[in-house]
C-alpha positions in Angstrom: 0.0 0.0 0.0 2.9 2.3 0.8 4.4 2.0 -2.5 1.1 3.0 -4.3 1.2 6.1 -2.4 4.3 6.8 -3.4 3.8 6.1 -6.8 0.7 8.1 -7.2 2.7 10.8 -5.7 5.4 10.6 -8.4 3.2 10.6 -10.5 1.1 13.7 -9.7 4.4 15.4 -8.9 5.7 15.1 -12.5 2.6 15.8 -14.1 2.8 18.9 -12.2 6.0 19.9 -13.5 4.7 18.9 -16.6 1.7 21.5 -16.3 4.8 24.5 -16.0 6.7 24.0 -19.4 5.4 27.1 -21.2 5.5 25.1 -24.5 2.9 27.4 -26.1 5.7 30.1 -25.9 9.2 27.8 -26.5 6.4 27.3 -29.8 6.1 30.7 -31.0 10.1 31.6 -30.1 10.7 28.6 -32.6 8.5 29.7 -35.0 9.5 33.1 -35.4 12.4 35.6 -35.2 12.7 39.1 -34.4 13.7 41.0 -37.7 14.8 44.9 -37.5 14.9 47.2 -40.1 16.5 50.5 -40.0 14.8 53.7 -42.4 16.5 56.9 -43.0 13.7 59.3 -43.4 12.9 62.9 -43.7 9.8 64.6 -43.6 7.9 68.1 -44.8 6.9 70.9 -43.5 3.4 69.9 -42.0 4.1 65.7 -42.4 3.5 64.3 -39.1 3.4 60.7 -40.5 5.8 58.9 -43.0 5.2 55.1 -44.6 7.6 52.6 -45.1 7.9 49.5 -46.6 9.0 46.3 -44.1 11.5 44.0 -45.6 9.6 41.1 -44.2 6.3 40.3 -43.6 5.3 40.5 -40.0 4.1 36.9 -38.7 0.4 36.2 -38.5 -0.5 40.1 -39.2 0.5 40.3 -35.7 0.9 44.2 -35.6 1.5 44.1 -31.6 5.4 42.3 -32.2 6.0 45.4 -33.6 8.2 48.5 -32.2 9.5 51.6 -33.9 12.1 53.9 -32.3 13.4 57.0 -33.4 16.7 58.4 -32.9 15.1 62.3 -32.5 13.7 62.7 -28.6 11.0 65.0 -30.0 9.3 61.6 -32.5 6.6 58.5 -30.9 6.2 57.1 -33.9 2.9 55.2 -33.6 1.5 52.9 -35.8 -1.3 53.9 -37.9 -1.5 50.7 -40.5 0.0 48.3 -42.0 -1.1 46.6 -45.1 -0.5 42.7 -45.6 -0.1 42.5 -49.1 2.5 45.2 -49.5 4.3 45.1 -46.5 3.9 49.2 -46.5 4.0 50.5 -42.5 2.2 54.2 -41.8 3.6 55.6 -38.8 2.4 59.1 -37.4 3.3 61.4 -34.3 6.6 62.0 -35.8 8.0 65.4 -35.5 8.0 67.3 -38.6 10.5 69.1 -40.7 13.0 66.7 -39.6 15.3 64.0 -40.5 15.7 60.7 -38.5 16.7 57.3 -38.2 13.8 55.0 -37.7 14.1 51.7 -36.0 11.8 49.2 -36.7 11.4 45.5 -35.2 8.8 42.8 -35.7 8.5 39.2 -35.6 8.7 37.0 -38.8 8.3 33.1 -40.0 11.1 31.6 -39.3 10.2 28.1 -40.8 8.5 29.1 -43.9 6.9 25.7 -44.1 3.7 24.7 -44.0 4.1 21.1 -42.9 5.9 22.3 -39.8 2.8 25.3 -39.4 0.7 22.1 -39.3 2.4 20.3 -36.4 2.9 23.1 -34.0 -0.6 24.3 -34.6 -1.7 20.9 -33.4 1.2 20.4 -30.8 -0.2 22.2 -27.8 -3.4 20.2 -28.3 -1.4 16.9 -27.9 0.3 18.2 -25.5 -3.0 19.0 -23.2 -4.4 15.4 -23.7 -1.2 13.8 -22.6 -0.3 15.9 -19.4 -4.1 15.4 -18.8 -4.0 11.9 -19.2 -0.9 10.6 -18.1 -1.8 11.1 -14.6 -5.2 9.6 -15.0 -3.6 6.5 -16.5 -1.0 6.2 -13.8 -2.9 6.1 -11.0 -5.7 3.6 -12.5 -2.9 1.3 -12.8 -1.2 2.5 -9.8 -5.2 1.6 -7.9 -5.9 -1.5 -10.3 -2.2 -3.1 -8.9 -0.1 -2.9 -12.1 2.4 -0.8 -11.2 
């Protein structure tokens, strides 16, 4: 009887440990990388805003990944748009009648493949039924005597 409890606390204990991997996130840090692009740019008389063009698409449309830094204290560049099929980036609350390097970063594919998009859309799934059912499974056999 002593071992079962034990045993059922193994059990319980890894599957606990189990719970804490953060593989949703060790998922999305293998499936994407942090690109940064870097745009000289100058704008008018009365241009708060400028546009440029990413040189990579940002990953899922997921405008939040995105920063942009200016080297001028007086610029917060904000991000107005950004259209999917062109990569093109509107920015505004930039100071105008200035020049400025612009400092762009965003996340990206990194795999490029859509077999591997297919597993680690699925994988977090799988991974739920087996830390759910691992412990189930042990501790029936652990109970039934077949430990």
């Amino acid at each position: 009887m002593g071992n079962k409890i034990f045993y059922g606390f193994l059990i319980l204990l890894f599957s606990a440990l189990l719970w804490l991997l953060p593989i949703t996130a060790l998922i999305y840090d293998f499936r994407t990388d942090v690109t940064e692009d870097d745009f000289y740019i100058s704008t008018a008389v009365g241009s708060t805003n400028t546009t440029v063009t990413l040189s990579d698409f940002i990953y899922n449309d997921d405008t939040t990944t995105l920063t942009a830094i200016s080297n001028l204290n007086t610029d917060s560049p904000t991000l107005v748009s950004y259209n999917t099929t062109t990569r093109a980036t509107l920015f505004n609350s930039i100071t105008e009648n200035a020049t400025r390097t612009l400092n762009i970063t965003y996340d990206t594919d990194a795999l490029n493949s859509s077999a591997w998009d297919t597993v680690l859309t699925i994988f977090p799934k799988i991974w739920m039924i087996i830390i759910i059912c691992f412990p189930v499974a042990g501790l029936v056999a652990i109970v039934m005597g077949r430990s």
